[in-house]
N, C-alpha and C positions, 0 to 999 in steps of 0.2 A: 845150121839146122833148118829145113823147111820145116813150116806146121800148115794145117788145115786149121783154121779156127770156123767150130761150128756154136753156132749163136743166130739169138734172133731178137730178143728186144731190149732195149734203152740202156737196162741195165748194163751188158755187156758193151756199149761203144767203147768207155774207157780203154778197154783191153785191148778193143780192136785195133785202137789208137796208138799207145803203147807198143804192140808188136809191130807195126807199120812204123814208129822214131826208133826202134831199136835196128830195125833194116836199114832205114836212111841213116844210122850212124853206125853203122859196121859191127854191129855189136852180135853179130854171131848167129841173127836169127834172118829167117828167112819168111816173109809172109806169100806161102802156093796158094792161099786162096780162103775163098770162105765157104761157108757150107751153112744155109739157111734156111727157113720157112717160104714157098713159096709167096708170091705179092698175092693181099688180098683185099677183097672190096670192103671199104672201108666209107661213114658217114653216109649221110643222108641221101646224096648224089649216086653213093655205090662206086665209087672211082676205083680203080686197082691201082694200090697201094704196096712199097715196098716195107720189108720190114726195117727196123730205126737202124739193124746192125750192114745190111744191105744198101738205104741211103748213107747212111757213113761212111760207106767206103766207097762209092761212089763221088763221095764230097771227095776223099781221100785221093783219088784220083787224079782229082785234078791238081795237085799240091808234087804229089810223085812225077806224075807228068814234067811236072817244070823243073824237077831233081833231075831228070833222064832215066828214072825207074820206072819198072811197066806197072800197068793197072792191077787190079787183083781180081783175078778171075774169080766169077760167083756162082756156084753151084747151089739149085733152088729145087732140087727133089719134092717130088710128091708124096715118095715115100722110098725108104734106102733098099733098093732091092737092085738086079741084075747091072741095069743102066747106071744107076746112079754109081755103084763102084764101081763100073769102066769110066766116068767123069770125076769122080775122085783120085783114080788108079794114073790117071791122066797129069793130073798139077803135081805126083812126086814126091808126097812131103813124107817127111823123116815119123812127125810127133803127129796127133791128133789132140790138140785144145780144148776140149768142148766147157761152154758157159750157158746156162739155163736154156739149152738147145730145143729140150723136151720131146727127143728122143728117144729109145732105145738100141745102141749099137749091136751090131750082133757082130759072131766071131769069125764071120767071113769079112764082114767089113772092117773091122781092127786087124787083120789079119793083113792089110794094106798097108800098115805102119809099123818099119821098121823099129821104132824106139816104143809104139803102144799109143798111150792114151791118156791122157790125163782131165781131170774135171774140178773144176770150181766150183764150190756149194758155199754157200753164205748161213752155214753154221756153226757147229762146232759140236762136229759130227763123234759120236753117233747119237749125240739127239738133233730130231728133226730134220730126218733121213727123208724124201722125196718132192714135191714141186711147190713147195709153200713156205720155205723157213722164214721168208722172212714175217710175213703176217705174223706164221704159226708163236714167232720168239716175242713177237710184240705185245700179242693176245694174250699170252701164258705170264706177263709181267716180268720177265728176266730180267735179271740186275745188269748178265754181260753176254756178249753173244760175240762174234768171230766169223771168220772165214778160213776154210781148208782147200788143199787142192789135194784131190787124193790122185790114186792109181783108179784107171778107168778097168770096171773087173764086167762079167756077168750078171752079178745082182745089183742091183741101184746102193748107189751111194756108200757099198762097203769096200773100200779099197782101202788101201793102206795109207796113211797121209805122208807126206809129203814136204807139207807147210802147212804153219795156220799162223794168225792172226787174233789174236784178242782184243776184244776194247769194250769198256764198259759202256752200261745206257741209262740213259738219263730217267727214263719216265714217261716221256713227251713223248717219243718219237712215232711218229708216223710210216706206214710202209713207204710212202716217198721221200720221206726225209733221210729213213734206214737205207733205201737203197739206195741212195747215192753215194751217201757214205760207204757202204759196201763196195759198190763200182770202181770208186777212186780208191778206196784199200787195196780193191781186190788186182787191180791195173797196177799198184807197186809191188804186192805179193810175189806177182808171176813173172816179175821182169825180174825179180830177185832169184827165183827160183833158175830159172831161163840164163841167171849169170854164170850159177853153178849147178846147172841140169843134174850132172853125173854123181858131186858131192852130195845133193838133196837126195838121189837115189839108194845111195849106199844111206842115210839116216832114217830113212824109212820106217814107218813103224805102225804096225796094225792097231785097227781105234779100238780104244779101251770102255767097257761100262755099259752100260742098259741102254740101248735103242729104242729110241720115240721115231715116231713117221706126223708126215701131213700130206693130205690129200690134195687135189685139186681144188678152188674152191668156185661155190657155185651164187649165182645171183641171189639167188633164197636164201644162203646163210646170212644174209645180212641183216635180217628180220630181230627186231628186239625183242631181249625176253626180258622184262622187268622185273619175274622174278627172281632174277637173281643178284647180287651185288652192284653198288656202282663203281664198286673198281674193274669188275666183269666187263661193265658193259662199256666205262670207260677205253680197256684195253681193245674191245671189238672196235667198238667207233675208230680208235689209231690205226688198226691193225688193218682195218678196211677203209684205205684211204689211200689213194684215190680210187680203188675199185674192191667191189661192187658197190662200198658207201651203205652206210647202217642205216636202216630204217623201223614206222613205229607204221601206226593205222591211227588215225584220227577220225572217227567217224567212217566213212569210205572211202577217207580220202587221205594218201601216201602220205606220209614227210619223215623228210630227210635229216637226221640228225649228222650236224658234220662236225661241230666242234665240242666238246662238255668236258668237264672233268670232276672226278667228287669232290663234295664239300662238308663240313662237320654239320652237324645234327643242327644245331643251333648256330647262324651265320649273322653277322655283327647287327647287320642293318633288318635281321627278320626279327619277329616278336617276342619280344623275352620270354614267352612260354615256347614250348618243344612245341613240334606241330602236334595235332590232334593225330590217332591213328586212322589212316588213312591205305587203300590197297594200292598194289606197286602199280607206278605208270601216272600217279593223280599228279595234277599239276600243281604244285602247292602254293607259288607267288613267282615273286621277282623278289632278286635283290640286284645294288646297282654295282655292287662290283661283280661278283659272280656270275649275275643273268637269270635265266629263266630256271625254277629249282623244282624238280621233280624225284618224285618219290622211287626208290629200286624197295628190292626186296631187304636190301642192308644197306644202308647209309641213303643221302641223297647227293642225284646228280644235276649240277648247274650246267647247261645249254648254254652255249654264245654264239652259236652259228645254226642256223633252220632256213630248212628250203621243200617248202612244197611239190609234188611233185610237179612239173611243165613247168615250174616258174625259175628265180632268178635265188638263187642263195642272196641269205638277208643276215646281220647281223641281229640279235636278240632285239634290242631296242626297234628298230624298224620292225622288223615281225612282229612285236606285240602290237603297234601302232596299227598295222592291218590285220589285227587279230585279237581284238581288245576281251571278245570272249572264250579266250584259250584259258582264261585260270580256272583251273577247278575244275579241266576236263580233266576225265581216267581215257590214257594212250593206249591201242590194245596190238 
């Protein structure tokens, strides 16, 4: 079976990788090509940059290369219209793959694959149907979350599944820490599926249950609201990590909240009395195992990681130390 795999960042290598060992050892699949973001300028310099799934197979190359297997052609559309499906139309392939492409296919261009289409979504669908699950499952506090591969349909993310994956979560996790793990499930998922293409197809089965969405997310959602919980705010802080990274207003000036987590009312080494009442965002002390302890609208959340904006992420003790008059401000 040829596929097209269309992808474009980090998250998707694994797979990429995966479908390229399952060709070098005969295992039935065929990697025509890839299908990407075009290269974009990237850092300070402005350099044109490829995307991570595009330098991967590049790396990948040279590896096939030394097998006697060809390169993998990379098709970087600007946008899927007349050309781009004579360059698709072109490599052949049977399936189309697609992993957080962030496209929309239309049905001239599926119409190029013989077997259709298929997509990878890192939830466990139908909640958290469109371009954010993984933040969206982090934010929302889920106990478990999952990967599916559905059928690739017309509307976003309603296809029938295919496979899924479950696995529970800790608490902790971070969008980068979840998607990795995603990544590598997701790269054994599809080799699984990929073993028994035809059997997966006949078990098929439409998603059951009440549909959640997540949007895009933008720079400005990152902005804290103190008044609401510290479990709230703890799950945005994970959830927006590493991007866009949650933030407060200290006077006029940014910072960066990167690490916290809540902590009970009264925390061993603060002062046997409760604190005084206080509005969300006040900074009520230090403690030395927690960190720096700040007031939410429900509970209080301990800081261990602070970084100003232009400067250097500090852990809690260094920051206070250049910031000896941060107790007792209100964050806004």
């Amino acid at each position: 079976m040829r596929i097209l795999f269309a992808a474009s960042p980090a998250i998707a290598v694994p797979v990429l990788e995966v479908l390229s060992k399952m060709e070098l050892e005969g295992k039935g699949v065929a990697l025509a090509g890839i299908l990407t973001n075009p290269d974009s300028r990237q850092g300070r310099r402005g350099q044109e940059e490829p995307t991570a799934v595009s330098a991967a197979a590049s790396e990948l190359d040279v590896m096939r290369k030394e097998k006697d297997f060809p390169s993998i052609p990379q098709l970087k559309p600007e946008k899927l219209d007349a050309r781009s499906r004579a360059e698709a139309a072109a490599v052949k392939a049977d399936l189309l793959v697609s992993f957080a492409y962030g496209r929309i296919f239309g049905p001239r261009f599926m119409a190029l694959f013989p077997f259709g289409g298929i997509n990878i979504h890192p939830s466990l669908l139908p909640q958290y149907r469109g371009a954010s699950p993984v933040p969206a499952v982090i934010r929302a506090r889920e106990k478990e979350t999952g990967i599916c591969i559905q059928r690739l349909t017309a509307e976003m993310d309603t296809g029938d599944i295919l496979a899924e994956d479950r696995f529970p979560l800790s608490g902790r996790e971070t969008t980068s820490s979840l998607s990795e793990t995603v990544s590598r499930r997701a790269a054994l998922l599809l080799a699984e599926l990929l073993g028994d293409f035809s059997g997966h197809l006949s078990r098929a089965r439409p998603q059951e249950g009440a549909a959640s969405y997540c949007g895009q997310i933008k720079k400005e959602d990152g902005l804290i609201n103190w008044n609401r919980s510290a479990a709230e705010i703890d799950g945005q802080i994970r959830a927006f990590t590493p991007w866009p990274l949650s933030f407060t207003r200290c006077g006029e000036t940014t910072l960066f909240i990167l690490e916290g987590r809540p902590v009970p009312a009264v925390v061993p080494s603060a002062s046997p009395s409760a604190f005084p009442p206080v509005s969300p965002g006040t900074v009520l002390g230090m403690d030395k195992e927690h960190g720096i302890l700040i007031q939410t609208a429900d509970g209080i959340l301990a800081v261990s990681r602070l970084q100003w904006q232009a400067k250097k992420a500090l852990d809690w003790k260094a920051f206070i130390n250049g910031a000896r008059d941060f107790m007792g401000v209100t964050l806004s």
